[in-house]
matplotlib code that plots the C-alpha trace (Angstrom):
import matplotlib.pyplot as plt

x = [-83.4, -81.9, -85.6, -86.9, -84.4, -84.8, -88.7, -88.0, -85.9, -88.6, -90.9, -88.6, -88.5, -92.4, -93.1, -89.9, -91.0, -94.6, -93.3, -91.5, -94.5, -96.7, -93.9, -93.6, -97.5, -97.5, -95.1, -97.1, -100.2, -98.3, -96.7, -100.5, -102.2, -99.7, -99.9, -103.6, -103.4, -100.6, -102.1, -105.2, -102.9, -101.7, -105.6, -106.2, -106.4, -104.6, -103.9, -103.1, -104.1, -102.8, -103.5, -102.5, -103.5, -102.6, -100.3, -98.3, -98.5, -99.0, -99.2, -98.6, -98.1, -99.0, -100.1, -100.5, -99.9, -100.9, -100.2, -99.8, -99.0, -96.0, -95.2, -95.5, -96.3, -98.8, -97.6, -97.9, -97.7, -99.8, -102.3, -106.2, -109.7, -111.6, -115.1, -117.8, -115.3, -115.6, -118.5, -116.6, -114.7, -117.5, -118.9, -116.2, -116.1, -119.4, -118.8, -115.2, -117.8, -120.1, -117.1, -116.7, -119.9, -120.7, -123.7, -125.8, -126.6, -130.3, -130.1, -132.8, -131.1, -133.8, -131.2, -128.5, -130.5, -133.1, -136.4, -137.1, -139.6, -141.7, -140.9, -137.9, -137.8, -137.7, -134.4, -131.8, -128.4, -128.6, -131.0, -128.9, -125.7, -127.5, -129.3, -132.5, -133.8, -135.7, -133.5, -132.3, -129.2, -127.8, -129.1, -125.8, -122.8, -119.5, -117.9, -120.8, -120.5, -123.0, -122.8, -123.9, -127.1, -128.2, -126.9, -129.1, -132.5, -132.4, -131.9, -134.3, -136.9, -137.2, -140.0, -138.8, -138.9, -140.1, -141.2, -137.6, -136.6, -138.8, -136.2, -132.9, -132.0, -128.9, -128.3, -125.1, -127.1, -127.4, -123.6, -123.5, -125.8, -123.4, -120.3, -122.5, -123.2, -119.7, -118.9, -121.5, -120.7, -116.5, -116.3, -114.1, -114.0, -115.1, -111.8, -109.7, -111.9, -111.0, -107.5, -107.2, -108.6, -108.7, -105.6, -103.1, -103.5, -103.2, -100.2, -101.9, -100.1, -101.7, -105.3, -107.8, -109.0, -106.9, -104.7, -101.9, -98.7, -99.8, -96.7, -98.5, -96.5, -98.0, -101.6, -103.0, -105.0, -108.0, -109.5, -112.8, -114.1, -110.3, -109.2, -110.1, -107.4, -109.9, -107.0, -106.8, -109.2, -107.2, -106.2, -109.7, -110.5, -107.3, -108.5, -111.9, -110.3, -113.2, -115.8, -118.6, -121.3, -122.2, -119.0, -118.3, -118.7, -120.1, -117.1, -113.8, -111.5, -108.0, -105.7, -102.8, -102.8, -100.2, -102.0, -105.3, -103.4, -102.7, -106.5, -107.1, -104.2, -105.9, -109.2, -108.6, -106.1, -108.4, -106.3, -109.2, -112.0, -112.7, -113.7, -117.5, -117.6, -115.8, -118.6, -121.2, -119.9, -119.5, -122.8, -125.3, -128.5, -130.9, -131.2, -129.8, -132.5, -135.7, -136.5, -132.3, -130.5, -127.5, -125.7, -126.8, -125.9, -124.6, -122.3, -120.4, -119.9, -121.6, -121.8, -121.9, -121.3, -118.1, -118.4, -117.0, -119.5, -117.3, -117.6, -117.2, -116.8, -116.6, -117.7, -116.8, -117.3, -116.5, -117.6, -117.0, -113.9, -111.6, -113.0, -112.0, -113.2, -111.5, -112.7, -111.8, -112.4, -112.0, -112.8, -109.8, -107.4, -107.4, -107.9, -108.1, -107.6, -108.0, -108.0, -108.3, -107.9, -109.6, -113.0, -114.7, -117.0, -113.5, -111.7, -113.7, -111.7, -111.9, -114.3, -112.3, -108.9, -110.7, -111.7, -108.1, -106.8, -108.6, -109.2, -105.9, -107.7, -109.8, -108.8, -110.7, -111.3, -108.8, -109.8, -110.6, -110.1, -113.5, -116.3, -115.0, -111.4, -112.3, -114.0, -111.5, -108.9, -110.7, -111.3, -107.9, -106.4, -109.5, -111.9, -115.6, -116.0, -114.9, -117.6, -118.9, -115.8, -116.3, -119.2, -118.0, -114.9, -117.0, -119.4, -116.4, -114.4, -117.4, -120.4, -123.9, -122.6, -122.6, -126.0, -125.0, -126.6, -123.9, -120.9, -121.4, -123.7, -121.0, -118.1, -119.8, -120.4, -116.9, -116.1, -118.7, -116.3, -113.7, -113.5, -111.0, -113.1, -116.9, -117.6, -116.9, -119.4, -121.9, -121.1, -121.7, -125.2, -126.1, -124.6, -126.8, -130.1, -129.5, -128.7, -131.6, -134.3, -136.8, -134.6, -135.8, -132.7, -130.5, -132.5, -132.2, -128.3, -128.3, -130.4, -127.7, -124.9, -126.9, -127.2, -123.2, -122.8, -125.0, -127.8, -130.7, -132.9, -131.8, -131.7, -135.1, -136.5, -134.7, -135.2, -139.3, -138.6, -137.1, -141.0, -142.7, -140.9, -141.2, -143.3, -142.4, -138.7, -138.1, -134.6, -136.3, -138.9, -136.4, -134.2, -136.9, -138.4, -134.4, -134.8, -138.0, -140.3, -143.5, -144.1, -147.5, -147.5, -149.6, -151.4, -153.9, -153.4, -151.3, -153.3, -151.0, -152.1, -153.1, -149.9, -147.5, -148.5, -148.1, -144.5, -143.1, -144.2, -142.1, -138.6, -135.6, -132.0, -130.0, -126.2, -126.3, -128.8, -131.4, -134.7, -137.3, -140.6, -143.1, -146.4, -149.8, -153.0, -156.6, -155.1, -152.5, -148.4, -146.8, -143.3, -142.2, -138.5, -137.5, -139.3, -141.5, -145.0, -145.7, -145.9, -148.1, -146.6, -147.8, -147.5, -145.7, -145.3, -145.1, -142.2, -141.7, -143.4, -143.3, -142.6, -145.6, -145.2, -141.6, -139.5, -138.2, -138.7, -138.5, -138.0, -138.6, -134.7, -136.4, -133.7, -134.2, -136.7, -138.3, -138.2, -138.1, -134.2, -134.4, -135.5, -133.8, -134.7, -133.7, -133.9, -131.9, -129.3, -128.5, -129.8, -129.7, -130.5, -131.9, -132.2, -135.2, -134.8]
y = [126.0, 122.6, 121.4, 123.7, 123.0, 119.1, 119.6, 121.8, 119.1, 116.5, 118.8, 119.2, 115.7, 114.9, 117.4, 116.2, 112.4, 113.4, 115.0, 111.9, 110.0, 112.2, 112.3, 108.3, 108.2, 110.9, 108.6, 105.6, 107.6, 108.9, 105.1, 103.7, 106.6, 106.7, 102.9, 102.7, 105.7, 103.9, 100.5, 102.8, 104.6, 100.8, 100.4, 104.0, 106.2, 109.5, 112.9, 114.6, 114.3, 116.6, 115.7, 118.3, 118.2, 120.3, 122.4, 119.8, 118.8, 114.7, 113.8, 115.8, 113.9, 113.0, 109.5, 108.3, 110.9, 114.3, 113.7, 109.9, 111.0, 112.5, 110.2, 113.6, 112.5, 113.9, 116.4, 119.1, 121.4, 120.0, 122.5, 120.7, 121.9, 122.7, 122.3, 123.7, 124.3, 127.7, 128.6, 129.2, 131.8, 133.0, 133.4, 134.4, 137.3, 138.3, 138.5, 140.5, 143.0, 142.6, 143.5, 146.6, 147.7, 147.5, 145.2, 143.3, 139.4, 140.5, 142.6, 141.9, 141.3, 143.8, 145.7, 144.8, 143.9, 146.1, 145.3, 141.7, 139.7, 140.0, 136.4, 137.0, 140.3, 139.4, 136.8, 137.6, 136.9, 135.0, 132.5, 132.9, 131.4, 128.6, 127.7, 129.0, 130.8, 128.7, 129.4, 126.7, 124.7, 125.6, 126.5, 126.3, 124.1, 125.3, 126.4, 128.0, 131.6, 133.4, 137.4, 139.2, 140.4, 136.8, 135.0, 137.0, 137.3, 133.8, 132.6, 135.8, 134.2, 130.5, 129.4, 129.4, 125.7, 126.8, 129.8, 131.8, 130.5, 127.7, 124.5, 124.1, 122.8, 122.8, 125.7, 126.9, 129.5, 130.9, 131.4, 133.0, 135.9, 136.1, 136.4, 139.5, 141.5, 141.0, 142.6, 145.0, 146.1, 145.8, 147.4, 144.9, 141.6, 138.6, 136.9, 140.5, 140.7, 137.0, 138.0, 141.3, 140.6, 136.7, 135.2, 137.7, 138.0, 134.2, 134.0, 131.8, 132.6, 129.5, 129.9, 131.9, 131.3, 133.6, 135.9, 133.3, 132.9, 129.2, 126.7, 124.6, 121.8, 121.6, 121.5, 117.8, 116.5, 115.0, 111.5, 110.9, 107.9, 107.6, 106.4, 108.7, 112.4, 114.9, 117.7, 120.2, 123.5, 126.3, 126.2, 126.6, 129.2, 131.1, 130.1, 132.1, 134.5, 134.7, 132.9, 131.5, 132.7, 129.2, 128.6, 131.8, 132.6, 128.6, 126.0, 125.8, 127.9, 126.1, 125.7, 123.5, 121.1, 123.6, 126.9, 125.2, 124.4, 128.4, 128.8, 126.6, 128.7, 132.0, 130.5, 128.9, 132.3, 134.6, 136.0, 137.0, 136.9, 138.3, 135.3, 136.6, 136.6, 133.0, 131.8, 133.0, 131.3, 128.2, 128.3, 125.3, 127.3, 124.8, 120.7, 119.8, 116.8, 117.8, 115.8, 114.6, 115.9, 114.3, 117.3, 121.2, 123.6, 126.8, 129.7, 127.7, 124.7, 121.8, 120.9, 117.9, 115.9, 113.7, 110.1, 112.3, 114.6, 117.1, 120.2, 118.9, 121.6, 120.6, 120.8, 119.1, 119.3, 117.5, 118.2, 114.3, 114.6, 116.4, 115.6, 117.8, 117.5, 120.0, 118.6, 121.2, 120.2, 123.3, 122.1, 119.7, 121.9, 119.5, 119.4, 117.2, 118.0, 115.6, 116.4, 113.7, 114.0, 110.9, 111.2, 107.4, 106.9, 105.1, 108.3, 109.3, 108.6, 111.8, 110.2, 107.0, 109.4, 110.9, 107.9, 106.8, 110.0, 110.0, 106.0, 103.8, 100.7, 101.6, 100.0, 101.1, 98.8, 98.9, 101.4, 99.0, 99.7, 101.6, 99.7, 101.8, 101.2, 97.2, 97.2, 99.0, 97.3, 93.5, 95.1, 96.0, 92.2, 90.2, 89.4, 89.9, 86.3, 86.2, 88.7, 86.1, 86.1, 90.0, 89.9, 87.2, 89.5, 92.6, 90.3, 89.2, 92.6, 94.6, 92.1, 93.7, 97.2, 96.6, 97.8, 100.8, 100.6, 103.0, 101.5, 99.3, 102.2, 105.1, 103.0, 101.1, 104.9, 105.6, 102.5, 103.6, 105.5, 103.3, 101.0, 98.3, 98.1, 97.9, 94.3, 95.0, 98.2, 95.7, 92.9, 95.8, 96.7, 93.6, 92.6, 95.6, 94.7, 91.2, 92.7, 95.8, 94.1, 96.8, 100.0, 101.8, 103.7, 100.5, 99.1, 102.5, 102.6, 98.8, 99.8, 102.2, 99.3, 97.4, 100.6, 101.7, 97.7, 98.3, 95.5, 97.1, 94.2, 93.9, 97.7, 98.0, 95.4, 96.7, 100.4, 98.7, 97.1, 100.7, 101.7, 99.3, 99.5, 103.3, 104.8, 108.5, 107.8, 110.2, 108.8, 105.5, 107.5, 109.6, 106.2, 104.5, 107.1, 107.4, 104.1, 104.2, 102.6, 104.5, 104.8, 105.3, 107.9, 106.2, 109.3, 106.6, 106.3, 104.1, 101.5, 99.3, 96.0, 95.6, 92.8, 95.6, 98.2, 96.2, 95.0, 98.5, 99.5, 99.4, 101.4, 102.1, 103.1, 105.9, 105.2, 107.6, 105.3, 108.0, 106.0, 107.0, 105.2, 104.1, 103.8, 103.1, 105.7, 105.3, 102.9, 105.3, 104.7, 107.7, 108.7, 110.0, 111.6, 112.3, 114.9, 115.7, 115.7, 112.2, 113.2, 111.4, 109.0, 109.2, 106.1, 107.3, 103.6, 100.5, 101.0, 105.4, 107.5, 111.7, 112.9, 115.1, 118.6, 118.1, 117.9, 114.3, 110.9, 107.8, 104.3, 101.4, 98.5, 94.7, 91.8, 89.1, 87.3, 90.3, 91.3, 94.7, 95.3, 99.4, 102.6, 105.3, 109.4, 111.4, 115.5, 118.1, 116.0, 113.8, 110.4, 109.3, 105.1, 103.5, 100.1, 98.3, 97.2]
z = [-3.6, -4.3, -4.2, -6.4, -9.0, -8.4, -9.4, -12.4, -13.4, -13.0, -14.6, -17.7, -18.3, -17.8, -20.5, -22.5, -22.3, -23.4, -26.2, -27.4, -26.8, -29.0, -31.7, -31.1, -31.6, -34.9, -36.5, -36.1, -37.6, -40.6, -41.2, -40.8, -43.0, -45.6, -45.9, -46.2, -49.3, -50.7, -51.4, -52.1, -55.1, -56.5, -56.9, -58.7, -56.4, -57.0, -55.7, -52.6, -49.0, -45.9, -42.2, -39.4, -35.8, -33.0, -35.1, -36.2, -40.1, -39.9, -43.4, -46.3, -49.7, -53.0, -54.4, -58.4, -61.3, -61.7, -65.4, -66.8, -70.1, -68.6, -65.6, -63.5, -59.6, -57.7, -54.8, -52.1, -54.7, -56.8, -58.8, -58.2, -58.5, -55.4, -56.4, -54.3, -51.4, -53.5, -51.2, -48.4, -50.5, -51.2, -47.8, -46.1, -48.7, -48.0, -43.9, -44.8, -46.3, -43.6, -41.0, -43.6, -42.9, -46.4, -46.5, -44.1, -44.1, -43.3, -47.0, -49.1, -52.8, -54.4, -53.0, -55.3, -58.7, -60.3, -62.1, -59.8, -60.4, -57.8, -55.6, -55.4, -54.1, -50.3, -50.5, -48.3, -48.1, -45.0, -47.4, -50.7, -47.9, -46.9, -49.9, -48.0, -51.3, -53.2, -56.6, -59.2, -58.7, -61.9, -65.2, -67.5, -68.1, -65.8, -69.5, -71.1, -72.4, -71.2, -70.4, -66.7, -67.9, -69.6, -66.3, -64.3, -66.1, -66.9, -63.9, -62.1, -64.6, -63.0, -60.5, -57.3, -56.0, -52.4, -50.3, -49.1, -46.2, -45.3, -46.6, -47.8, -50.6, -52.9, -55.0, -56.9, -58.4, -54.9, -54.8, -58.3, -57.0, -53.8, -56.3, -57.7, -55.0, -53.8, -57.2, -57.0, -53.1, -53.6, -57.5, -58.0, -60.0, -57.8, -58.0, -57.6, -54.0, -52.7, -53.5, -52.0, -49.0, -48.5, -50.2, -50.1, -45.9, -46.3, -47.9, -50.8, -54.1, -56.2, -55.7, -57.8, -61.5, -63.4, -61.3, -60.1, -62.2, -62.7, -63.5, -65.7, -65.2, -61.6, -63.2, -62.1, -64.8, -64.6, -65.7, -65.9, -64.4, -63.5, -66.7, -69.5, -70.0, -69.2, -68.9, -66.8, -65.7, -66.1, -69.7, -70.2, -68.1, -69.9, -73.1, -72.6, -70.6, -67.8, -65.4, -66.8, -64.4, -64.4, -62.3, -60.8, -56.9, -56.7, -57.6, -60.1, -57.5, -58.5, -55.2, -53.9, -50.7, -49.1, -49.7, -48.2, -45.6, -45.1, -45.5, -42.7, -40.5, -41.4, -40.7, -37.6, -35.7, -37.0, -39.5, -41.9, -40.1, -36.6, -33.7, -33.9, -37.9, -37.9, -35.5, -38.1, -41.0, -38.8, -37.7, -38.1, -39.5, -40.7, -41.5, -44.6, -44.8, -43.0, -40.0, -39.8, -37.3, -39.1, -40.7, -41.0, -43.4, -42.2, -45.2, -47.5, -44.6, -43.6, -39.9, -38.6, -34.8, -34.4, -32.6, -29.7, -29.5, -31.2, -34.4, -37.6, -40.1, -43.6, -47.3, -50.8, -54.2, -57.2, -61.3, -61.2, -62.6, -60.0, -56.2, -53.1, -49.1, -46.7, -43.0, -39.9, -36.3, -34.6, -31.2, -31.7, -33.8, -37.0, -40.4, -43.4, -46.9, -49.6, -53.5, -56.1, -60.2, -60.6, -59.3, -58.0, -54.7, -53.9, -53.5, -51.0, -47.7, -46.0, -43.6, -43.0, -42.3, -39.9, -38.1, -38.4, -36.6, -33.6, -33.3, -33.7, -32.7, -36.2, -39.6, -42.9, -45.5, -48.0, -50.7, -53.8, -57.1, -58.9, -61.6, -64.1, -63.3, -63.2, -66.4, -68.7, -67.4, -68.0, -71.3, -72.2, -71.6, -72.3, -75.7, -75.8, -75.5, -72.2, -70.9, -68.7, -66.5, -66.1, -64.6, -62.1, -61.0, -60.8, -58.1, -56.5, -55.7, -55.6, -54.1, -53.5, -54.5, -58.1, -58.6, -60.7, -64.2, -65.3, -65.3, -68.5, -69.7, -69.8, -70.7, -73.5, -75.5, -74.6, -76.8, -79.5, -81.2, -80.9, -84.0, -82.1, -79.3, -80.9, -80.2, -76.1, -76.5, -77.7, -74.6, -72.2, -73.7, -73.7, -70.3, -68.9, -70.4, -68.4, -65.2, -65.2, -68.1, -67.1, -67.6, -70.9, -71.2, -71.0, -74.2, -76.3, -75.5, -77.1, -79.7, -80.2, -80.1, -83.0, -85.1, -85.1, -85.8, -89.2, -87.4, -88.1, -87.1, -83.6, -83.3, -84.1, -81.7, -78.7, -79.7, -79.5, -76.1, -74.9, -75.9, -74.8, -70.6, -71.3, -74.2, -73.4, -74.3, -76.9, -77.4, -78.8, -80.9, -82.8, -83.6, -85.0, -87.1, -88.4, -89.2, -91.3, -88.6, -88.1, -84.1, -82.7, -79.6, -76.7, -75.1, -72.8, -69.1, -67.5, -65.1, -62.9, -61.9, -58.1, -57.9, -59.9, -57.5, -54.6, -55.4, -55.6, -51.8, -49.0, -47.7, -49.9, -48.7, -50.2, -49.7, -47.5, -45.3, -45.7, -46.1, -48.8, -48.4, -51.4, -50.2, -50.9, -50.7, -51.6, -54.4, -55.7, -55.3, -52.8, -52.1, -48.7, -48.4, -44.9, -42.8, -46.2, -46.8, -49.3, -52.9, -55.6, -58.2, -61.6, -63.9, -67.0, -68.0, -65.9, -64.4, -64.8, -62.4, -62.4, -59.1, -57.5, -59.8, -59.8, -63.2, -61.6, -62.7, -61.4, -62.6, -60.5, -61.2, -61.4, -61.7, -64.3, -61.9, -62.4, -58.4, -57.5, -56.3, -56.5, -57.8, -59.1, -59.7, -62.6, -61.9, -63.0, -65.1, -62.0, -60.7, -57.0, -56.5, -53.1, -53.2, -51.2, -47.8]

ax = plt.figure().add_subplot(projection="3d")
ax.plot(x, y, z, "-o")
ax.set_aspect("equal")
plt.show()
């Protein structure tokens, strides 16, 4: 008996000293973490971030202002967008009906909407969750007006980009038409459904659009580019008193880190979802990049391997103003989730907390402050005449990264209306045209410097070299004939060079290290995306290409040596840049 006692003593203090150790070795991790996001948040970062890992919260705090025009910290509690972490709503709404028996993921959505055109009459929900469809991304702003009937028709009426079911590729739309047939199925409003039977089971009292008794002095709001008040979501959504289709069912779901946090719990015990239903909406379906076996898309979640051959379940999403990334490693019971109310690239750390949990030998370069963030600040204690010293500190703290045509771009019309700040907006165009000389768009925005300045001269002749890089540029064409300057439209072919053609082949690299190849055929320029079939380029001008049949562009970056440094593609309102390798 004595024995038996002696070893349950032993064994009481094994399991009491590995305790201590694990508690010794959580508040190590917290200290390191909340050091790393702290020096981060003296360099602009702001908003929330909460680390848990076998049941045990590690971190949960906020960093930098929810409001700076009130001093009001960012916290727990704090009120931030979700973005397109909506889709997982979404989805998991769709397989709470499916447990109901009252749809199928195999239902064809001719099932659900009348009067189809006739491609689109095979789509499935399995397809519409993993963006399998063929349908738009989006074909409205996230505020626009627009009724049920117009949503649908309009968006019923566009050419599907691809046979269902053969690719995936991005589609908020796709979410939209979920968010209807949960409608449609439920007879209840989207949001009253994810309430009902997803949040309220949760315990989540601050997420939804409409429904929660927001305290709006919790709202974080949000700065674009990090520096300029955009405000806050929900006083707009109150002031319209709905959804824009636009938004609904696909992103704009308002949440705290704490109630996320419940999300996870519910997700991850089963709470909403039975174990078989979870494992569908966890399930990689199909390659997110052809021919990559990086990352997989499977409803509302990405999927991607850890560096220890473990599940990573994730998703983001971002209107480029708010930014949030909720990462759950199931097969290790943890989760990260990070929300930001001032959107850069540098607020993206998810990746690097990750890293820091599960690797303590690991140490993440320091998160630095963003272009936009370097500029305006420069701005705000320097003169025009001192330009030259800006663009020696943006080399300095930012080095080979600051390839982004944007930055001056963007910020130089924010100072367009600015009266004290005009002769900085005209530096920054003409900064620009120096560092990209063969972008079209960079000459029309200085041609748009010279006209607020009243030089009409000067806004001419670069409004003519905008033409001259690119004669399609409408932009160019409409401020010249404003002007008085008669512009003849140049309808001949475009013939490269042998030497031009030539300098534009070879590999590019996305920052995502995806590679995109140009090539050359039968003396024609190519482009090859990743596990894709090569696509013709069409000269538009000597350094604009169409893309194949697609409604893309592309424009090939040259430095002032005129060497080919980049290319980037303009679709659908965005831009993506690889530089050449």
């Amino acid at each position: 008996m004595k024995k038996i006692l002696l070893l349950l003593a032993i064994s009481i203090a094994n399991v009491s000293c590995v305790a201590q150790y694990e508690e010794h070795e959580n508040t190590r991790l917290t200290k390191k973490i909340d050091h790393y996001l702290s020096q981060g948040a003296t360099n602009g970062f702001s908003g929330a971030v909460l680390i848990a890992k076998n049941g045990k919260i590690i971190l949960n705090k906020g960093y930098g202002l929810a409001n700076r025009e009130a001093q009001q910290l960012n916290t727990p509690q704090t009120v931030f967008s979700t973005g397109s972490v909506t889709k997982q709503f979404t989805a998991t709404a769709i397989l709470k009906l499916a447990e109901l028996n009252k749809l199928q993921l195999t239902d064809k959505i001719s099932s659900y909407f009348k009067a189809l055109p006739e491609d689109k009459k095979e789509i499935s929900i399995h397809q519409l969750l993993t963006h399998s469809a063929g349908l738009v991304d989006v074909i409205g702003g996230d505020f626009e007006e627009i009724s049920t009937d117009e949503f649908f028709t309009k968006l019923f009426d566009t050419k599907l980009l691809y046979k269902p079911g053969t690719k995936h590729r991005y589609s908020n739309a796709s979410y939209s038409v979920l968010a209807r047939i949960i409608e449609l199925v439920s007879h209840q409003e989207y949001e009253r459904f994810l309430q009902e039977h997803l949040f309220q089971p949760a315990g989540m009292q601050q997420t939804g659009y409409l429904i929660p008794k927001w305290n709006h002095t919790n709202l974080a709001q949000g700065y674009i580019r990090g520096v300029t008040h955009w405000g806050a979501m929900i006083p707009r959504f109150q002031k319209t008193k709905s959804i824009s289709w636009n938004l609904k069912g696909n992103g704009g779901i308002q949440s705290t880190q704490e109630d996320m946090y419940k999300w996870y719990q519910a997700l991850a015990t089963h709470a909403i979802l039975s174990k078989s239903s979870t494992a569908l909406l966890t399930k990689p379906y199909i390659q997110e990049q052809e021919g990559s076996d990086e990352s997989f898309y499977a409803y509302g979640w990405a999927i991607f391997n850890s560096g220890r051959n473990t599940k990573i379940v994730t998703h983001n999403g971002s209107n480029g103003i708010f930014f949030h990334e909720f990462m759950w490693l199931p097969e290790e019971d943890a989760v990260i989730i990070l929300s930001t109310n001032a959107y850069s690239r540098e607020a993206e750390v998810t990746w690097r907390l990750e890293k820091m949990l599960f690797d303590d030998k690991y140490t993440p370069k320091p998160i630095r402050k963003s272009p936009y963030f370097l500029v305006l600040d420069f701005i705000e204690k320097n003169k025009p005449s001192q330009s030259s010293e800006l663009l020696t500190l943006m080399k300095q703290e930012l080095g080979d990264d600051f390839k982004d045509a944007n930055v001056f771009n963007q910020i130089g019309y924010m100072l367009l209306e600015n009266k004290e700040k005009t002769d900085w907006m005209l530096q920054l165009f003409q900064l620009n045209v120096q560092l990209f000389p063969s972008n079209a768009n960079l000459w029309d925005s200085l041609g748009d410097g010279y006209k607020n300045k009243g030089d009409r001269t000067n806004a001419i002749k670069a409004y003519q070299k905008a033409l001259e890089l690119d004669p399609t540029l409408s932009a160019s064409q409409q401020s010249l004939a404003a002007l008085g300057v008669a512009v003849t439209s140049n309808q001949n072919e475009v013939v490269l060079d042998a030497k031009t053609q030539q300098s534009y082949v070879g590999s590019y690299q996305l920052p995502s290290g995806h590679l995109i190849k140009i090539l050359e055929n039968k003396g024609k320029l190519m482009i090859e995306f990743p596990g894709r079939p090569a696509m013709k380029l069409t000269p538009k001008s000597l350094v604009k290409f169409a893309i194949g049949d697609r409604s893309a562009s592309l424009v090939f970056n040259t430095n002032k040596n005129s060497t080919v440094e980049s290319f980037t593609i303009f679709e659908s309102g965005e831009q993506m840049t690889a530089k050449k390798k």
